[in-house]
MARZAKE-999596 format. One record per residue (C-alpha): residue number from 1; y negated, x, z negated. Coordinates in nm, 4 decimals. Layout:
! residues N
<site k="NUM" yy="Y" xx="X" zz="Z"/>
...
! end
This chain:
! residues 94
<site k="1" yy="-1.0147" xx="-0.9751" zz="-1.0893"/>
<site k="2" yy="-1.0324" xx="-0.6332" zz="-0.9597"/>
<site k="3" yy="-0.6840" xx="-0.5293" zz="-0.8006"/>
<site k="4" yy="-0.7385" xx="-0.1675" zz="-0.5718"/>
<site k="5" yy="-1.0383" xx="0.0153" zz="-0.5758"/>
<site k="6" yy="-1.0778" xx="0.2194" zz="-0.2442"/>
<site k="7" yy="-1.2827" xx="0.5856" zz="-0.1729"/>
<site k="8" yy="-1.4770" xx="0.5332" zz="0.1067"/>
<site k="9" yy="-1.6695" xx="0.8371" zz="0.3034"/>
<site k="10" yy="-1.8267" xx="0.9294" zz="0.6070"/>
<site k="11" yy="-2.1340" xx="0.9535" zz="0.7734"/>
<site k="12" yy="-2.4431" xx="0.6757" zz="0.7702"/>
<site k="13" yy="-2.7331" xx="0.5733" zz="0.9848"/>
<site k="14" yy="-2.8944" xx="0.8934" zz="0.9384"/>
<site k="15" yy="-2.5724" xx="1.1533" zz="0.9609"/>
<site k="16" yy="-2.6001" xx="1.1793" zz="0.6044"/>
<site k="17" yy="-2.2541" xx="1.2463" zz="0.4184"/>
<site k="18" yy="-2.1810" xx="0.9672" zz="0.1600"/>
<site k="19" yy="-1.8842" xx="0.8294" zz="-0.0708"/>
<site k="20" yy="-1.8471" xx="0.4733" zz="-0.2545"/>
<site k="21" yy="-1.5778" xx="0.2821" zz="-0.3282"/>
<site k="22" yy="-1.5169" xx="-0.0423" zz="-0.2012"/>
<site k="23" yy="-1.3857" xx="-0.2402" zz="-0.4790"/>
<site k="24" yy="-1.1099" xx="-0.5057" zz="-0.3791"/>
<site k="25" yy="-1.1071" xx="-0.8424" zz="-0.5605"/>
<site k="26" yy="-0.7770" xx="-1.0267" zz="-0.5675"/>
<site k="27" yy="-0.7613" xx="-1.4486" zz="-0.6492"/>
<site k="28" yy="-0.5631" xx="-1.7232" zz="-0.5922"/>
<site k="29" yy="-0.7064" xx="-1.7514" zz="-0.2048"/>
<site k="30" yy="-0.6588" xx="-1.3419" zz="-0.1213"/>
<site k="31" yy="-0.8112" xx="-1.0147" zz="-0.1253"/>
<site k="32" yy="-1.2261" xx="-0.9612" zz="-0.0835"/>
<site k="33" yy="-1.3836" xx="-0.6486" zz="-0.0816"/>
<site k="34" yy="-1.7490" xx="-0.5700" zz="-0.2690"/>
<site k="35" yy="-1.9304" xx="-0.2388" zz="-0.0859"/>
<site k="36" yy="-2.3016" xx="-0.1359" zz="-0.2270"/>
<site k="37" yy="-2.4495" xx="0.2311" zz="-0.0583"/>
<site k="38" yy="-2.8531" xx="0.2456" zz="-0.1020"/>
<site k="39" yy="-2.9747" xx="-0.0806" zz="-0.1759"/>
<site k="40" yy="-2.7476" xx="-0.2423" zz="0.0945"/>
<site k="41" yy="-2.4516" xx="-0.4624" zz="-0.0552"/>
<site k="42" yy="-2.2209" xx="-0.6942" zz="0.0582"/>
<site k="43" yy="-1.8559" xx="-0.8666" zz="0.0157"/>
<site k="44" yy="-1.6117" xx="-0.9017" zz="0.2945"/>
<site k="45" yy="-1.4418" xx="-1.2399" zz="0.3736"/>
<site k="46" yy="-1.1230" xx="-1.3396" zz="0.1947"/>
<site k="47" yy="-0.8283" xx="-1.1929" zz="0.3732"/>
<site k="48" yy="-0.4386" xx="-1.1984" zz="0.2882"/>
<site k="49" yy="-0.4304" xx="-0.8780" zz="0.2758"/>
<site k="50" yy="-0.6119" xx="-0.5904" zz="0.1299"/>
<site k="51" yy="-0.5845" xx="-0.3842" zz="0.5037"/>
<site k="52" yy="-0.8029" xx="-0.6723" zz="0.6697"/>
<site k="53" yy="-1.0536" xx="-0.6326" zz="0.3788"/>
<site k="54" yy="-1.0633" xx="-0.2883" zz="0.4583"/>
<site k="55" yy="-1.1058" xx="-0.3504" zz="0.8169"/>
<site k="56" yy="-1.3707" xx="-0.5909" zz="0.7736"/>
<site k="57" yy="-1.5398" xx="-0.3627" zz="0.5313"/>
<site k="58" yy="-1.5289" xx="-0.1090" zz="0.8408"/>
<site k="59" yy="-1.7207" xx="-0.3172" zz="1.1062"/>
<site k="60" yy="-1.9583" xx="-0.4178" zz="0.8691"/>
<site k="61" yy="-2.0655" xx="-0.0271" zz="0.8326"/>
<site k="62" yy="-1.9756" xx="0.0571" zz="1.1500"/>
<site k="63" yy="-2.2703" xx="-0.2084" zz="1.2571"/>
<site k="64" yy="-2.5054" xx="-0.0452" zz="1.0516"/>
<site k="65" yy="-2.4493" xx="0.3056" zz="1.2143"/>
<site k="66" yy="-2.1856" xx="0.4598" zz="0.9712"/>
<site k="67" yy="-1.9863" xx="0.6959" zz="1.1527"/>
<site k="68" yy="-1.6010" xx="0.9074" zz="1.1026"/>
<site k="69" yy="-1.5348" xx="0.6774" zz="0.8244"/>
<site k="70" yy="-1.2145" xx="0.7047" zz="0.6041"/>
<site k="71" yy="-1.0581" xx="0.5477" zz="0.2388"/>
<site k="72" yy="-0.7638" xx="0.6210" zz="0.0346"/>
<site k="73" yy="-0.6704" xx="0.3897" zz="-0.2795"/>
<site k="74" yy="-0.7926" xx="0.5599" zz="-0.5754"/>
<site k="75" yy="-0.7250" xx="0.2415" zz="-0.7677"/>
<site k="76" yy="-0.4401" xx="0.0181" zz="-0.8037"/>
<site k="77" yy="-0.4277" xx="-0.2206" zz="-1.1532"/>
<site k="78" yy="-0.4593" xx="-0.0222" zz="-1.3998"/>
<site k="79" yy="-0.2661" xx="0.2893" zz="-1.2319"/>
<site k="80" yy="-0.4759" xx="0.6030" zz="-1.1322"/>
<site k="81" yy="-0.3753" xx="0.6946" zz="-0.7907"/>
<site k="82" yy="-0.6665" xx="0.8936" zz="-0.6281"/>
<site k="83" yy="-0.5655" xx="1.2474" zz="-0.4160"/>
<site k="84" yy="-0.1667" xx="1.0939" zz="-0.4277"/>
<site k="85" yy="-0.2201" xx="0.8885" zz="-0.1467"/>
<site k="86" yy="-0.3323" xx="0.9913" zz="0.2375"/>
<site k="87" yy="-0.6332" xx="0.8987" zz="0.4243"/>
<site k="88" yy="-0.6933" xx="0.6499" zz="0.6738"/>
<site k="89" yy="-0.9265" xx="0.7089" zz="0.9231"/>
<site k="90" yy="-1.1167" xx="0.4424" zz="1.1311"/>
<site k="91" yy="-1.1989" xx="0.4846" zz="1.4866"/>
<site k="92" yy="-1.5693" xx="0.4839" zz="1.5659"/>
<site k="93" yy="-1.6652" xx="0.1302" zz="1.7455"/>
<site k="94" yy="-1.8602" xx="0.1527" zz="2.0157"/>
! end
């Protein structure tokens, strides 16, 4: 069941600008996140909370050479929440 849905945006591999969201599934074990940009998709781990999805969600990219990433909830149940909430920004790994 989907629970948040998240704005992701930054820079990828090739200094490019992009946006998705990262879509956060909730079930009786926790939050997972689900993340597809230009053919490459994947899901996070389960997590207790939606924060370590994002996180997760954020070294996964970060791997693949996204840069100066940030996310704000857009999405919470069935709520509309987008430009209400601030940004978090994620710290380059090196």
């Amino acid at each position: 069941m989907v629970f948040e849905v998240h704005h992701m945006e930054g820079f990828d591999w090739d200094m490019r600008m992009f946006n998705r969201d990262v879509t956060i599934d909730v079930d009786e074990n926790g939050y997972s996140g689900r993340f597809s940009y230009e053919g490459m998709k994947f899901k996070t781990e389960t997590y207790p909370t939606v924060e370590e999805v994002l996180q997760d969600a954020v070294r996964r990219l970060h791997k693949k050479g996204f840069r100066e990433l940030r996310s704000r909830i857009n999405k919470r149940e069935d709520r509309y929440l987008a430009e209400r909430e601030d940004w978090v920004s994620y710290a380059n790994s090196a």
